[in-house]
Biotite code that builds the C-alpha atoms (Angstrom):
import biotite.structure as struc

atoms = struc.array([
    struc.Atom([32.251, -3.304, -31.858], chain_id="A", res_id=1, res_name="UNK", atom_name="CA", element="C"),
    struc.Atom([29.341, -1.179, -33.308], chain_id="A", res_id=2, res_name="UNK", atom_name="CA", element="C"),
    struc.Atom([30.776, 2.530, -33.813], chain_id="A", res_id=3, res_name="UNK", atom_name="CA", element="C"),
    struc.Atom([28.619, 5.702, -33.269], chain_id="A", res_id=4, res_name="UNK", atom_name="CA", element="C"),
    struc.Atom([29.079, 9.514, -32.510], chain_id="A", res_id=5, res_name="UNK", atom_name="CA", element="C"),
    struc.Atom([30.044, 10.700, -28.912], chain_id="A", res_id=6, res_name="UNK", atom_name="CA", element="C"),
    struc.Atom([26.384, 12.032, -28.789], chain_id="A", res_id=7, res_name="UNK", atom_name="CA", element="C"),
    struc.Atom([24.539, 8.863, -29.096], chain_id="A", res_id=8, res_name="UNK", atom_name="CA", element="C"),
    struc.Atom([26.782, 7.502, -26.921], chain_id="A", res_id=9, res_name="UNK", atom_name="CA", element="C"),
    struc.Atom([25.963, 9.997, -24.220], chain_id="A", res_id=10, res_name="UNK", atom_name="CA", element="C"),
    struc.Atom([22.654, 9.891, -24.793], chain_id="A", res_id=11, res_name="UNK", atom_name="CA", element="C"),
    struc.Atom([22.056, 6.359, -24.040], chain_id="A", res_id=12, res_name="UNK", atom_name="CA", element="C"),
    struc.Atom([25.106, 5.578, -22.009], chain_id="A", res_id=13, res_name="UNK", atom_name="CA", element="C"),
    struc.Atom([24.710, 4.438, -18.035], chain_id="A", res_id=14, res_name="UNK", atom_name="CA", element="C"),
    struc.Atom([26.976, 4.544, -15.894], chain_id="A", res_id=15, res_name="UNK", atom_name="CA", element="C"),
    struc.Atom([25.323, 1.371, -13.434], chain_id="A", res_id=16, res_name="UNK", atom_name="CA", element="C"),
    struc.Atom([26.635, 1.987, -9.701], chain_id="A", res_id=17, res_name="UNK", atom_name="CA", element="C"),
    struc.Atom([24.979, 1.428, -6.294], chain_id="A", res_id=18, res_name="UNK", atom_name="CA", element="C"),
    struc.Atom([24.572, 5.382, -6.392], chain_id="A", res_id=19, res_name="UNK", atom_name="CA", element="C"),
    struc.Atom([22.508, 4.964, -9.467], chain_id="A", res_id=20, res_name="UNK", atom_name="CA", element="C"),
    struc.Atom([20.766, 1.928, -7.725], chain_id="A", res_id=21, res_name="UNK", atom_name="CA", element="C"),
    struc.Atom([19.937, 4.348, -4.609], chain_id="A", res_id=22, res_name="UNK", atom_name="CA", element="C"),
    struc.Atom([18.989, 6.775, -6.862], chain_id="A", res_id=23, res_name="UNK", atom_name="CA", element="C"),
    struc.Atom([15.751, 4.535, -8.178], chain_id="A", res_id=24, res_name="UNK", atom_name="CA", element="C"),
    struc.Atom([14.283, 4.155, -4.571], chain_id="A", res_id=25, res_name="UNK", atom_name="CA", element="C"),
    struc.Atom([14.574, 7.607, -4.090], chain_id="A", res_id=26, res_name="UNK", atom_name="CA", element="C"),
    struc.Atom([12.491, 9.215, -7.474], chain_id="A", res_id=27, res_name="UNK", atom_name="CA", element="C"),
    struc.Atom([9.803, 6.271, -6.376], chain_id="A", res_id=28, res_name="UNK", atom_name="CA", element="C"),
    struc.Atom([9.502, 8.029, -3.264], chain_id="A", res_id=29, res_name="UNK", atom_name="CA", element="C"),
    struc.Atom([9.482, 11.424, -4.460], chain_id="A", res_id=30, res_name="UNK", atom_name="CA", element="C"),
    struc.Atom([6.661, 9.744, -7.133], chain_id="A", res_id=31, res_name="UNK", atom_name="CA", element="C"),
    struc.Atom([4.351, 9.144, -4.404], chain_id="A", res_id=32, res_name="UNK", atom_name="CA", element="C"),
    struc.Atom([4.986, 12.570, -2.304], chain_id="A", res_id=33, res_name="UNK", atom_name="CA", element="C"),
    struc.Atom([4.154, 14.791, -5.310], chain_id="A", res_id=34, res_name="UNK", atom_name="CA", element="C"),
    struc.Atom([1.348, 12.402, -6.301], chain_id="A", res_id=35, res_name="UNK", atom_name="CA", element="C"),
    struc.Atom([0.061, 12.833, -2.680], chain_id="A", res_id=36, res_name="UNK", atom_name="CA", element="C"),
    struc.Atom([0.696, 16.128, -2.089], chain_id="A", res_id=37, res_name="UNK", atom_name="CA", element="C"),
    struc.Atom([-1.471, 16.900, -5.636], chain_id="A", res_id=38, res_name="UNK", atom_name="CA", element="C"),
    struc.Atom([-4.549, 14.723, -4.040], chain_id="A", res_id=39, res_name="UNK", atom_name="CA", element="C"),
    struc.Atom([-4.312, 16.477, -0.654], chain_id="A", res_id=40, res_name="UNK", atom_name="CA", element="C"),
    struc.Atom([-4.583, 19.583, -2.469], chain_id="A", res_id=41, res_name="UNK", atom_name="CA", element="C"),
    struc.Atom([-7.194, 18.419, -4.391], chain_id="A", res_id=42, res_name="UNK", atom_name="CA", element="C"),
    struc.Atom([-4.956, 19.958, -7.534], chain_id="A", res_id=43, res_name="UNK", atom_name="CA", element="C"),
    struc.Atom([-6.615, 18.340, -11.008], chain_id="A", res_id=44, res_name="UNK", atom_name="CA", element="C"),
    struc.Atom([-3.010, 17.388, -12.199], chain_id="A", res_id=45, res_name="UNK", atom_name="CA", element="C"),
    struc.Atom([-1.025, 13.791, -11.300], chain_id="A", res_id=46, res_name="UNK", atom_name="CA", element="C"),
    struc.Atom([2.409, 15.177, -9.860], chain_id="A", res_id=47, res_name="UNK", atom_name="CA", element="C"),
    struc.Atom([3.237, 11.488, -10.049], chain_id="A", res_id=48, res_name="UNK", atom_name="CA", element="C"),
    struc.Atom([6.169, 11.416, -12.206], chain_id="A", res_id=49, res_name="UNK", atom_name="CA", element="C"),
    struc.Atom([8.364, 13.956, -10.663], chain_id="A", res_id=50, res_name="UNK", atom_name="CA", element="C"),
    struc.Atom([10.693, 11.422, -8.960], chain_id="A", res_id=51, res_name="UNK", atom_name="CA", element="C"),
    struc.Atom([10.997, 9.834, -12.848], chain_id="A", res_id=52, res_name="UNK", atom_name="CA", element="C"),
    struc.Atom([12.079, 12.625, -14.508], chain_id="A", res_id=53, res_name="UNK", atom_name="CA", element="C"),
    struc.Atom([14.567, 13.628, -12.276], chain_id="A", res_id=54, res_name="UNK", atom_name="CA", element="C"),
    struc.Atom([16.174, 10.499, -11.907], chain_id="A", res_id=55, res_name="UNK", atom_name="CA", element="C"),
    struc.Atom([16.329, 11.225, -16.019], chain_id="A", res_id=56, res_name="UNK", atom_name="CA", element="C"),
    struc.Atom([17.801, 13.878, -15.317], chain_id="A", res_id=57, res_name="UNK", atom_name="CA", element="C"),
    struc.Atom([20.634, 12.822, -13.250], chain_id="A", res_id=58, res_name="UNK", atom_name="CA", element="C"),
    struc.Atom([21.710, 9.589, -14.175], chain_id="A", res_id=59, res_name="UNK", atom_name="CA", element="C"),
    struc.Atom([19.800, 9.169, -17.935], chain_id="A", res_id=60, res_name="UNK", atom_name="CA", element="C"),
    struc.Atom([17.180, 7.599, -20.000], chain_id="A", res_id=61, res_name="UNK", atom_name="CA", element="C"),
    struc.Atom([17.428, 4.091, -19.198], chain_id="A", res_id=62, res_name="UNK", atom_name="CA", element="C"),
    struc.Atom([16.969, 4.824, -15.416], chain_id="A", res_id=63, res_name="UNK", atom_name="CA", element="C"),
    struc.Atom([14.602, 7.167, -15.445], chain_id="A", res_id=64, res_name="UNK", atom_name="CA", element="C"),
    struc.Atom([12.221, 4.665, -17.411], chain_id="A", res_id=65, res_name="UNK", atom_name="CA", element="C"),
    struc.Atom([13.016, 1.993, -14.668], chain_id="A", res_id=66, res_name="UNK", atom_name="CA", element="C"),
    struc.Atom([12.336, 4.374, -12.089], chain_id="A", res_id=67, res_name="UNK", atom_name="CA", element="C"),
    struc.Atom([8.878, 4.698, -14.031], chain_id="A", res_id=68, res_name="UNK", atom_name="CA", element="C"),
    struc.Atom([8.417, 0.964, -14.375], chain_id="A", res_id=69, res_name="UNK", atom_name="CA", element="C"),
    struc.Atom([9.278, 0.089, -10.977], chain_id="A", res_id=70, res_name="UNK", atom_name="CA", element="C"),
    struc.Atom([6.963, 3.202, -9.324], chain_id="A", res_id=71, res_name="UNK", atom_name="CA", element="C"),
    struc.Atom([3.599, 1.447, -11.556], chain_id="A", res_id=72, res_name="UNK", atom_name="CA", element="C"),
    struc.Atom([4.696, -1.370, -10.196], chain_id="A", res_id=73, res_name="UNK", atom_name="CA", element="C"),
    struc.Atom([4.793, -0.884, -6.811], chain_id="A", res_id=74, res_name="UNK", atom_name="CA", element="C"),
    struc.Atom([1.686, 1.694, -6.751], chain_id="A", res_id=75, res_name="UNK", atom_name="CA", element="C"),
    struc.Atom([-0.561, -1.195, -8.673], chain_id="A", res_id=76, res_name="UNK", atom_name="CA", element="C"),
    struc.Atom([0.864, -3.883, -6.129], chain_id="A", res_id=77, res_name="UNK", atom_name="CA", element="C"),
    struc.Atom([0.187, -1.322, -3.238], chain_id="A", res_id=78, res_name="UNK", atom_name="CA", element="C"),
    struc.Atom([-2.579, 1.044, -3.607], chain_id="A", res_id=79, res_name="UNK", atom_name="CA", element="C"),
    struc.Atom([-4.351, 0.805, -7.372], chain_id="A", res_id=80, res_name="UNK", atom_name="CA", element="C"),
    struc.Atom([-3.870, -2.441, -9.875], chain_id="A", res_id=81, res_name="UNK", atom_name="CA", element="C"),
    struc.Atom([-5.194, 0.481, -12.611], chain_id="A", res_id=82, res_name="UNK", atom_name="CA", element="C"),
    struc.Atom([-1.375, 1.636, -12.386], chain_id="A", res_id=83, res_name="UNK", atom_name="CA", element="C"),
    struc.Atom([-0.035, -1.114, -14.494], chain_id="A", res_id=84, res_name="UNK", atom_name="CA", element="C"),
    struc.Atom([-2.018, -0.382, -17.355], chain_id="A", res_id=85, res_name="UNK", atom_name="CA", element="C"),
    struc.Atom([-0.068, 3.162, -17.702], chain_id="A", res_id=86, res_name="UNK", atom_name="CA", element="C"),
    struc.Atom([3.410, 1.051, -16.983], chain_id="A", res_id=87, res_name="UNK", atom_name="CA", element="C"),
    struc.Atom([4.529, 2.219, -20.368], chain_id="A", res_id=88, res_name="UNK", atom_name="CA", element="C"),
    struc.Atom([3.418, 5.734, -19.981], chain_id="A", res_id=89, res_name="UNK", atom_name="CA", element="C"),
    struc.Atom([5.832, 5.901, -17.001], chain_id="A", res_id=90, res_name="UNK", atom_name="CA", element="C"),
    struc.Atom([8.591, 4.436, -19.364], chain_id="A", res_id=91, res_name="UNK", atom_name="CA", element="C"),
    struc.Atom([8.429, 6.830, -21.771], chain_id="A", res_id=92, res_name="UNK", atom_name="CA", element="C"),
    struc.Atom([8.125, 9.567, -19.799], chain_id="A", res_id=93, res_name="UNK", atom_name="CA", element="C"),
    struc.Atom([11.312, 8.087, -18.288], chain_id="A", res_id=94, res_name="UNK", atom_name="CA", element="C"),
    struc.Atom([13.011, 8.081, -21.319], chain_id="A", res_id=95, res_name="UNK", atom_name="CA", element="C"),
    struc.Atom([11.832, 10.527, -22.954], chain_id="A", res_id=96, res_name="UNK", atom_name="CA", element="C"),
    struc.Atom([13.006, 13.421, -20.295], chain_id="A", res_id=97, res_name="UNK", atom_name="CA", element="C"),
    struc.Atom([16.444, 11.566, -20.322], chain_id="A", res_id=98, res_name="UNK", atom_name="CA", element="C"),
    struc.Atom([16.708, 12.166, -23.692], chain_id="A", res_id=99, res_name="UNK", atom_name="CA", element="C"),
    struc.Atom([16.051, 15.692, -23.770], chain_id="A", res_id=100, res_name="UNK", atom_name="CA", element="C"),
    struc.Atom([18.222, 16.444, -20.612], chain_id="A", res_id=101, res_name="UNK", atom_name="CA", element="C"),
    struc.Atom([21.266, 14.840, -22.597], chain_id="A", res_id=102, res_name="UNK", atom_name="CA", element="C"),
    struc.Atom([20.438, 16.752, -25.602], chain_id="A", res_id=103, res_name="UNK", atom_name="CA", element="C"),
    struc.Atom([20.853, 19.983, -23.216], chain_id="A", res_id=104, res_name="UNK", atom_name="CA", element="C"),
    struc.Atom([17.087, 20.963, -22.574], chain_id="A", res_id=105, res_name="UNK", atom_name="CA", element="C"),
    struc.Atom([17.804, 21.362, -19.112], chain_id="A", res_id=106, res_name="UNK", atom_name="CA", element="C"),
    struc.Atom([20.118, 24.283, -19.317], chain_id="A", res_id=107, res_name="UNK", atom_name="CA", element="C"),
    struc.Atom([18.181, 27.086, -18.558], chain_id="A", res_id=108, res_name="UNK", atom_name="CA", element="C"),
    struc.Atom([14.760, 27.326, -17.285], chain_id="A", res_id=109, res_name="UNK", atom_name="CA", element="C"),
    struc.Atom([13.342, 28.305, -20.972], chain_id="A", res_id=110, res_name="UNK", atom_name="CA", element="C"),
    struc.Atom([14.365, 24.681, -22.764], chain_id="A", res_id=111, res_name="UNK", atom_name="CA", element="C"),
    struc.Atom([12.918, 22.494, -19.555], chain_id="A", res_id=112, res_name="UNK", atom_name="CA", element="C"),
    struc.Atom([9.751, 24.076, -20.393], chain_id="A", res_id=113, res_name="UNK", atom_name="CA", element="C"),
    struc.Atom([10.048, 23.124, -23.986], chain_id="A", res_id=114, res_name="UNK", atom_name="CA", element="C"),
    struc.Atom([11.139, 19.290, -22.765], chain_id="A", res_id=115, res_name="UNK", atom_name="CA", element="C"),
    struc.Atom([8.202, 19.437, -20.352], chain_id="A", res_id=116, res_name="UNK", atom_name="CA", element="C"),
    struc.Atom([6.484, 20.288, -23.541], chain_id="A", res_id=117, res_name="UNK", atom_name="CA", element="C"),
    struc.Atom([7.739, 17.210, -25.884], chain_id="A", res_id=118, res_name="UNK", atom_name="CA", element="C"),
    struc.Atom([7.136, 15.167, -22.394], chain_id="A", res_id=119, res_name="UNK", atom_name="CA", element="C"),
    struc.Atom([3.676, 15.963, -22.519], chain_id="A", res_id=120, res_name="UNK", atom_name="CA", element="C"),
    struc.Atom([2.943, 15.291, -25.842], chain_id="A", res_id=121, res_name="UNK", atom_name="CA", element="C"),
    struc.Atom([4.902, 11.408, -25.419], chain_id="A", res_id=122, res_name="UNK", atom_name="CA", element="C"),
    struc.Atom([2.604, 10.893, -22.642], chain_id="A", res_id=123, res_name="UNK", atom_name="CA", element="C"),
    struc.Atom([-0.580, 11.814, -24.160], chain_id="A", res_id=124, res_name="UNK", atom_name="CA", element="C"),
    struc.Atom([0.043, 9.820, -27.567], chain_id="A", res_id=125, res_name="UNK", atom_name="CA", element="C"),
    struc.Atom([0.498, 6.620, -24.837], chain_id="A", res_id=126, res_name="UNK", atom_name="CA", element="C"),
    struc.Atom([-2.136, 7.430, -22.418], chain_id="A", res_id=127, res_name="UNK", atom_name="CA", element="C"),
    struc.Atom([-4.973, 8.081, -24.654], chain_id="A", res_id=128, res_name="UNK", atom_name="CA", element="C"),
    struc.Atom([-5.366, 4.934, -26.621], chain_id="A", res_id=129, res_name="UNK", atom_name="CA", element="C"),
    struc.Atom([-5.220, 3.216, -22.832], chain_id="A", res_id=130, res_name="UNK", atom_name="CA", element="C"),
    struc.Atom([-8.246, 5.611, -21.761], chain_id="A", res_id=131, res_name="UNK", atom_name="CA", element="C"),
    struc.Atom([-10.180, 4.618, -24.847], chain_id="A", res_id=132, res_name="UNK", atom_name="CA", element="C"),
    struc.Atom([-9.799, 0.843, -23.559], chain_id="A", res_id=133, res_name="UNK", atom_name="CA", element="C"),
    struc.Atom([-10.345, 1.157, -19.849], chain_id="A", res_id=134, res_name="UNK", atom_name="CA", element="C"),
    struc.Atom([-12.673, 4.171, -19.702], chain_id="A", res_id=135, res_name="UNK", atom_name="CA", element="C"),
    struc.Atom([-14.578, 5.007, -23.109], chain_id="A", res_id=136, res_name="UNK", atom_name="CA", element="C"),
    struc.Atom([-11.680, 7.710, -23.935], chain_id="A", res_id=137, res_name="UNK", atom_name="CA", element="C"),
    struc.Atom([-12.345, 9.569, -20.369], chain_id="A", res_id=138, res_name="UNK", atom_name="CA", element="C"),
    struc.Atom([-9.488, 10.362, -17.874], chain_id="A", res_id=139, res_name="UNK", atom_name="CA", element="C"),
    struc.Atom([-10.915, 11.132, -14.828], chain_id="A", res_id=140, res_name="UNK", atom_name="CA", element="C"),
    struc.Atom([-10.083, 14.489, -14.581], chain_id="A", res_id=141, res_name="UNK", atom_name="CA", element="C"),
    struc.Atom([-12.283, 17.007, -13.962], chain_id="A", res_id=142, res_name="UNK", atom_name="CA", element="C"),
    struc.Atom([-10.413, 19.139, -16.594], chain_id="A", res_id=143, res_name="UNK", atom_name="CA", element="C"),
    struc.Atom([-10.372, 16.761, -19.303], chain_id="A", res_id=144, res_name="UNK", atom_name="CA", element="C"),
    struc.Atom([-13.173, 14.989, -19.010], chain_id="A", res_id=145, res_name="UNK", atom_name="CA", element="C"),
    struc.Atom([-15.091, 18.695, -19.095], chain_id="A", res_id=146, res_name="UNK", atom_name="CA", element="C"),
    struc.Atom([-13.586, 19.317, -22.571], chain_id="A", res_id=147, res_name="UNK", atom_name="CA", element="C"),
    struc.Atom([-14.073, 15.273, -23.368], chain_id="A", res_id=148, res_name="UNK", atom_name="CA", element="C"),
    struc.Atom([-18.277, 15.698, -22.674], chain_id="A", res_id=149, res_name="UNK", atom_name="CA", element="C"),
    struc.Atom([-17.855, 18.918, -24.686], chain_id="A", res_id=150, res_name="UNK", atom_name="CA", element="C"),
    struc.Atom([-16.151, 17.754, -27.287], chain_id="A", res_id=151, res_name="UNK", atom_name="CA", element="C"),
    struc.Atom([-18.330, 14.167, -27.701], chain_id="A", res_id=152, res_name="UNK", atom_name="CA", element="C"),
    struc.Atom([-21.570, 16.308, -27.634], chain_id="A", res_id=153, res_name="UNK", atom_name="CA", element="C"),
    struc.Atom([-20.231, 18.279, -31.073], chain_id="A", res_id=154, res_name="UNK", atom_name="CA", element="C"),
    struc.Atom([-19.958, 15.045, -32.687], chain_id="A", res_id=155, res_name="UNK", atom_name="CA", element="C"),
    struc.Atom([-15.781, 14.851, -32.504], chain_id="A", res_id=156, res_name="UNK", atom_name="CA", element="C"),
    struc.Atom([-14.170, 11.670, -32.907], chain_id="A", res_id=157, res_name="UNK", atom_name="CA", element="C"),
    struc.Atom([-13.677, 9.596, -29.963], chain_id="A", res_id=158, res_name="UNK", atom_name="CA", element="C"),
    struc.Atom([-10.131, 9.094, -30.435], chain_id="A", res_id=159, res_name="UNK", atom_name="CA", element="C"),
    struc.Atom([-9.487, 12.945, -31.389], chain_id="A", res_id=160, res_name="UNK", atom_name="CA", element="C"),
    struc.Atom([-11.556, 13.889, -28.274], chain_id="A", res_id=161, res_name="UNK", atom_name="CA", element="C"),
    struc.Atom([-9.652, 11.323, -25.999], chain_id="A", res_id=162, res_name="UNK", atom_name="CA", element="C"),
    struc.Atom([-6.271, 12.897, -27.275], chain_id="A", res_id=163, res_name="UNK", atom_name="CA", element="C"),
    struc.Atom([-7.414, 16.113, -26.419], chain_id="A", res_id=164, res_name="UNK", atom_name="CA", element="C"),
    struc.Atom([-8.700, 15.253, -22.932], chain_id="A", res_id=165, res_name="UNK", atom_name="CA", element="C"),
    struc.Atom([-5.749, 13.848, -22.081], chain_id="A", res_id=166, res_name="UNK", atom_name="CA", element="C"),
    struc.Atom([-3.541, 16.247, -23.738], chain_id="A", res_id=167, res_name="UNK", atom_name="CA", element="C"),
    struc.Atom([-5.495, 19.321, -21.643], chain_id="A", res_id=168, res_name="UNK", atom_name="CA", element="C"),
    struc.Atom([-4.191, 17.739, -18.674], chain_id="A", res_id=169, res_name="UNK", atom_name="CA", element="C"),
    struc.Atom([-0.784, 16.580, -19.487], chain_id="A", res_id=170, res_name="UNK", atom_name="CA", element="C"),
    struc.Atom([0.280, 19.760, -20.828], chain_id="A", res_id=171, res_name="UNK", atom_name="CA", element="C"),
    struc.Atom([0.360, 21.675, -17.571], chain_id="A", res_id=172, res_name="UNK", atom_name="CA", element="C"),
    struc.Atom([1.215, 18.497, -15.838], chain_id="A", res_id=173, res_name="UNK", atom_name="CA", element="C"),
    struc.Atom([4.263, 17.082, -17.195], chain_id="A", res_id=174, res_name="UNK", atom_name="CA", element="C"),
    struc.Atom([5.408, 20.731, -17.814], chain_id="A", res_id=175, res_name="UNK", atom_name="CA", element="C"),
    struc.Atom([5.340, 21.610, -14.289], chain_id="A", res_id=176, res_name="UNK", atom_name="CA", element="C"),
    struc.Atom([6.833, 18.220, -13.334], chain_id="A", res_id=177, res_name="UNK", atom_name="CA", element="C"),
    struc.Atom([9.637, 18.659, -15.398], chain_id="A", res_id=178, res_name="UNK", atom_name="CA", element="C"),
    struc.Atom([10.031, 22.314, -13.746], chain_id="A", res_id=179, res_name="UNK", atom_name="CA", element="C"),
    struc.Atom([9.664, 21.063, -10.129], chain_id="A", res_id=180, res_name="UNK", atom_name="CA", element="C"),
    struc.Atom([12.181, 17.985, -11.216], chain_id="A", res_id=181, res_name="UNK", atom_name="CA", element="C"),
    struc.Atom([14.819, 21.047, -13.007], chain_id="A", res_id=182, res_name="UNK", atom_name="CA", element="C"),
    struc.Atom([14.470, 23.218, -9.713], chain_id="A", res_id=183, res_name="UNK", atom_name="CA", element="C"),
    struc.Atom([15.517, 20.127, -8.000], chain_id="A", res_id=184, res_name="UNK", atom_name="CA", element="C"),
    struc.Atom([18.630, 18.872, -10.161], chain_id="A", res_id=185, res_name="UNK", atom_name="CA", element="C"),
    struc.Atom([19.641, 22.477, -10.304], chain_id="A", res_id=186, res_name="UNK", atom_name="CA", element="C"),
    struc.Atom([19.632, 22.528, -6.406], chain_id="A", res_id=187, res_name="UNK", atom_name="CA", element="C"),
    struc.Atom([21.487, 18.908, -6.196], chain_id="A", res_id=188, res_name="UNK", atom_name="CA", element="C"),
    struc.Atom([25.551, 19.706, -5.163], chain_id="A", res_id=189, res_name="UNK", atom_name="CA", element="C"),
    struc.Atom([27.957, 19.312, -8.451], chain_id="A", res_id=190, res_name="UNK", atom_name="CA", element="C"),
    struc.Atom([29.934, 16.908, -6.552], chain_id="A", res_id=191, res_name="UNK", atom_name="CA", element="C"),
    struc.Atom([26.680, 14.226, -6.347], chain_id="A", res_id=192, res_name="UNK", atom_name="CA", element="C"),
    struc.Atom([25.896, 14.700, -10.072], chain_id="A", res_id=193, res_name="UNK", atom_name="CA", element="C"),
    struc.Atom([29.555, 14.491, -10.992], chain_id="A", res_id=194, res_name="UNK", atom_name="CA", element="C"),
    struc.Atom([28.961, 10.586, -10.073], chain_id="A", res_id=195, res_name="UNK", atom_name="CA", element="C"),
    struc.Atom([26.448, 10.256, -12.671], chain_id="A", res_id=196, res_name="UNK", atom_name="CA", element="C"),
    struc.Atom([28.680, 11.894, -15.507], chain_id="A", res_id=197, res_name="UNK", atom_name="CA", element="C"),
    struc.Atom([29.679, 10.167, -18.838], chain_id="A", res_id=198, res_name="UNK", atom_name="CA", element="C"),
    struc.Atom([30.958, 12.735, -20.426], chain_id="A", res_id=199, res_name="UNK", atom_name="CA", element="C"),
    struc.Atom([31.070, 15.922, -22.094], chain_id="A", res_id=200, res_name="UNK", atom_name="CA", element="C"),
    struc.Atom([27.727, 15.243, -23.631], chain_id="A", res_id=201, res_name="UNK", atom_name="CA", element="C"),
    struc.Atom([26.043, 15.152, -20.248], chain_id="A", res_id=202, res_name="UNK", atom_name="CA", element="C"),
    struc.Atom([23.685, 18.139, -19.098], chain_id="A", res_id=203, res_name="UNK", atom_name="CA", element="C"),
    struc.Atom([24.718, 20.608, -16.822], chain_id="A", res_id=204, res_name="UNK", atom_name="CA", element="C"),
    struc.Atom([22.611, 23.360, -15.598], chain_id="A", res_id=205, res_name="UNK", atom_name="CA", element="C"),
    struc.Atom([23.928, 26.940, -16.545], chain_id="A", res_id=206, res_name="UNK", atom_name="CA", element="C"),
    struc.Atom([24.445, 29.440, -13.470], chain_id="A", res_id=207, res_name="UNK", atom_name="CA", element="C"),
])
């Protein structure tokens, strides 16, 4: 058997019950609320990964990235095929803020905005080389696209003004996801996310 240190082992560790099976269903749905709830406010951010990263959160990596997989899955079967093209974006983002909540960036209010930070960034270095494909480097967001034009017009590289267009939206994005998905594990009883514990390497919000 491979040997490691008790950090890597928390960090990747899952702990594989039908609690952490509910759990997945559950972050899908909260997916699609905060994804609807951002078009029926007409807000120019996605909301749509909410339900990921909290599932990351709770019960790690590994299921936060299915909980990403599965939610592109089901949206591109249900409502847009477009989803599965950004079925890896989901998975890092997934992984990603599973990483940083075992590595304790979801302590205090101050280091989830600094992993809603490093979530941004993982999404934008997947999305933008997608956007390039499907849409010319464009996101479809009135905020990115604005600095996109901008940018395209001043003779910037398309790839450099893709990253940025998507990186203007993903930055308050994924950092407010990752606060509204905090505000929500911090809320969550100790006795529910004592099910989902490995160890002493698991994250636990400070009073």
């Amino acid at each position: 058997m491979a040997t490691g240190t008790h950090s890597q082992v928390s960090i990747w560790a899952t702990r594989w019950t039908t609690l952490t099976l509910v759990l997945i269903p559950v972050g899908i749905a909260v997916n699609f609320v905060g994804k609807y709830v951002a078009q029926a406010l007409r807000l120019p951010l996605w909301l749509d990964s909410i339900g990921t990263v909290l599932t990351a959160f709770i019960a790690g990596p590994w299921v936060g990235a299915l909980t990403g997989a599965l939610n592109n899955i089901i949206y591109g079967l249900t409502v847009d095929p477009v989803s599965f093209w950004y079925f890896i974006t989901s998975v890092g983002i997934g992984l990603v803020a599973g990483v940083m909540a075992r590595l304790g960036f979801i302590r205090s209010t101050a280091r989830a905005v600094v992993a809603g930070l490093v979530v941004a960034l993982v999404a934008t270095v997947v999305s933008f080389p997608i956007n390039i494909y499907l849409w010319g480097g464009q996101t479809g967001n009135v905020w990115g696209d604005a600095l996109f034009a901008a940018l395209t017009l001043r003779g910037v590289p398309l790839w450099l003004a893709s990253f940025l267009d998507e990186l203007v939206v993903d930055l308050p994005d994924k950092v407010l996801t990752v606060l509204l998905a905090f505000g929500l594990f911090r809320a969550l009883p100790r006795r529910l996310l004592s099910q989902f514990q490995l160890g002493e390497g698991d994250a636990q919000p400070t009073a």
